[in-house]
C-alpha positions, 0 to 999 in steps of 0.5 A: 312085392318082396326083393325075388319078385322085383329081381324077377320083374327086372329080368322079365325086360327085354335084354335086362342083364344082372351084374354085382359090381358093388358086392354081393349084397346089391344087385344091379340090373341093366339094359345096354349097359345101363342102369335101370335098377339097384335092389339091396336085398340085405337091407331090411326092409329090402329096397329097389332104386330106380330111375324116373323123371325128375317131376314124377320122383318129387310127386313120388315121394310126396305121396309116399313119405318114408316109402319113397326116398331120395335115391341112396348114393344116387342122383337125388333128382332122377332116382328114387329108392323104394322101401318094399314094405307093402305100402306100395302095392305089386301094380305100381311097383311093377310099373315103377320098374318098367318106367325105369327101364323104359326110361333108360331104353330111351336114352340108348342109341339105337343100335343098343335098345333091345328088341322085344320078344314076339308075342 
């Protein structure tokens, strides 16, 4: 995946809203106000910090050494960041980014979740 497929697959979430408050270069997608995803889109190579449980991001980065990285200016033990060098592949990038944001529906009030579309 490169950085407009994984902006694509953030804005593909139910009530997944995109906001630049760091500048330009770092698009910041969110759900109830909330982050579930960064993506550095001048970084080369681009990269995506997402959040996920702590267990999964030590197993992550285990399995993916020098892909997936302690998340940059982030919370170390809940986010990751995630070159888009190819190592991963499109399915599990893809899944990493709805276990983010499911991740982050979680924790919302209710009232705050979004409601999916129907099919």
């Amino acid at each position: 995946m490169n950085a407009e497929d994984v902006a694509g697959a953030c804005m593909s979430l139910a009530g997944s809203a995109e906001d630049y408050p760091f500048g330009p270069q770092t698009a910041v997608y969110k759900v109830g106000g909330k982050m579930f995803a960064l993506l550095g889109e001048d970084a080369d190579p681009p990269r995506v910090s997402l959040k996920l449980p702590p267990d999964e991001v030590v197993a992550l980065q285990a399995e993916h050494p020098g892909t997936v990285l302690p998340g940059y200016h982030l919370n170390k033990r809940h986010w990751v960041t995630v070159l888009l060098d190819g190592v991963l592949d499109e399915e599990e990038l893809r899944a990493l980014i709805l276990q983010s944001y499911d991740l982050v529906v979680a924790g919302l009030p209710k009232r705050l979740r979004p409601v999916p579309d129907a099919p």
